[in-house]
N, C-alpha and C positions, 0 to 999 in steps of 0.2 A: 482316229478312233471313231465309229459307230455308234451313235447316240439311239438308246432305245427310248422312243416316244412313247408307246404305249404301256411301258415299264413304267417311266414318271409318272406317265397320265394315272396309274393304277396306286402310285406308291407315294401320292403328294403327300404331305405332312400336312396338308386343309382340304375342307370337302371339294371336291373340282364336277363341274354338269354342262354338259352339251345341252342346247334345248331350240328347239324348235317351233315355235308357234305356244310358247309357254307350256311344252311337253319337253320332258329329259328322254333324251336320244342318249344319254348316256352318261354314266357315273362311275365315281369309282369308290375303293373301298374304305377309302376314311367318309367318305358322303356316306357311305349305307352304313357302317357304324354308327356317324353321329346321330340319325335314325332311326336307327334301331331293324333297317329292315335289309333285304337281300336284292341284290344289283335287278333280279330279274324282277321283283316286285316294284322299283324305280321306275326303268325304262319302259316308254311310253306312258306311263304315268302325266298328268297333268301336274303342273307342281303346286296345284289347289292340294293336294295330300297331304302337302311338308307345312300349313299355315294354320292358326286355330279358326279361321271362321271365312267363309265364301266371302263376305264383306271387306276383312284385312284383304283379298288375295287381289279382288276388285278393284280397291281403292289405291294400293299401291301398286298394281300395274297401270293404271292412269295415270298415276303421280310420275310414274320412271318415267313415261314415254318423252315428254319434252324436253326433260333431260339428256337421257339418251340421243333424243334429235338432236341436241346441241353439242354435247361432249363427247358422245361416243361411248362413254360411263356411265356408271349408278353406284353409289354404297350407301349404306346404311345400316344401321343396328335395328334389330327388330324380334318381337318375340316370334316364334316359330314351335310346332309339335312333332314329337317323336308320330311317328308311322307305327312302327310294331316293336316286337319282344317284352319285356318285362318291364320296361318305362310308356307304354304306350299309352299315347295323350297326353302325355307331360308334355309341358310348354317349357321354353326357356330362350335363352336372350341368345341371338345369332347376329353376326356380323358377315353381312351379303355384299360383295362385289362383282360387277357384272360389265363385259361390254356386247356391244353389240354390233355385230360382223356388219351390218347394213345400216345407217342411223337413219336412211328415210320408212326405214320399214323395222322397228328396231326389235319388235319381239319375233320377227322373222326367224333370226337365228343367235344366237350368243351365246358367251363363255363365263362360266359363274363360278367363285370362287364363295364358299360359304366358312363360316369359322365358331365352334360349339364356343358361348363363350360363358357357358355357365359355373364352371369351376371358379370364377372372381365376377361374377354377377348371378347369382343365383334367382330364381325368380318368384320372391314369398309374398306376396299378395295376390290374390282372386280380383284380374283386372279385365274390362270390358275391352271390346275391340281397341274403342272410341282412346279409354285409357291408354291402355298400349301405346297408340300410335303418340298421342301426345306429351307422353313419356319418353317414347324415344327423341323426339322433338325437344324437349328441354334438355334432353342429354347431350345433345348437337347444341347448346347452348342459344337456342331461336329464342326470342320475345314470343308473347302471347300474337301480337300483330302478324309477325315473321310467323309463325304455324297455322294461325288462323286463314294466311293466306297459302299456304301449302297445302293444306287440309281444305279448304275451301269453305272453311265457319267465319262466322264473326271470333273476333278477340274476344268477346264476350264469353261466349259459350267453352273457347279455350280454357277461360278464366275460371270454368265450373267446372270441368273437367282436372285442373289443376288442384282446385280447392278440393273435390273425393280422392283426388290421390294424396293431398297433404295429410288428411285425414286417415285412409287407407295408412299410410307409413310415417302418423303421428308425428307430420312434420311442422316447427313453425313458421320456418322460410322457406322460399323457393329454393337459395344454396341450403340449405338442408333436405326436402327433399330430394333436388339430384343426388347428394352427399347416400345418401339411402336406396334411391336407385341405382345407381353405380355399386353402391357395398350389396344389395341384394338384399 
């Protein structure tokens, strides 16, 4: 039997992106759904498009890189924006896995696998880059230490970071607000 690749490619049940030099070379149609936009407004796009701030896009493609150099991989949850249609600029919480065809040169080229994961994580507070990222960080269950060194801050400043979001989602523990992150 004859397996049609570019069938699959087109018909994955998760968002699927070719990219090149952190450009999509190409997508398919559950990726421009989750989006909100049309395959040709995607490809060659920069995937600075799909992130809410030039900062998040920066920060965590520095962060992949050494991993990538090591494993060949990347995942992680993270919030992300719709492109176009009727939800544009809405953010919402994505789940990105990635490898990378070359690991000494690893945004060269790769294969990205994204997953909409707002339906059981919705995303109700007004959070800063900074947030975001250290949000997803205690959802991956890091220490202040453990993020602080990922992110490249003192534990300190994680610690303030945590303390606006406790607040943001009127939490009085840390297992509570994950508990609240995770629920949305």
């Amino acid at each position: 039997m004859d397996v049609d690749y570019q069938l699959a490619f087109d018909l994955a049940p998760v968002g699927l992106a070719l990219s090149r030099n952190r450009t999509i070379v190409d997508c398919n149609q559950h990726l421009c759904e989750m989006f909100g936009a049309a395959r040709e407004q995607l490809t060659g796009q920069s995937f600075l498009v799909l992130y809410p701030s030039v900062d998040e896009y920066e920060r965590i493609g520095a962060r992949m890189i050494p991993i990538l150099n090591e494993k060949g991989w990347y995942s992680d949850d993270r919030i992300m924006k719709r492109v176009d249609g009727r939800n544009k600029g809405e953010t919402f919480w994505c789940h990105v896995t990635g490898r990378a065809l070359n690991r000494l040169v690893p945004h060269e080229s790769g294969i990205w696998t994204l997953e909409d994961l707002s339906a059981r994580r919705p995303v109700t507070a007004e959070l800063t880059a900074r947030e975001r990222e250290v949000a997803s960080h205690l959802m991956g269950g890091m220490t202040s230490k453990e993020i602080g060194r990922a992110l490249a801050i003192s534990h300190r400043t994680v610690e303030i970071y945590r303390a606006r979001l406790m607040r943001k989602y009127q939490a009085s523990t840390t297992a509570c607000l994950v508990h609240r992150l995770m629920a949305g």
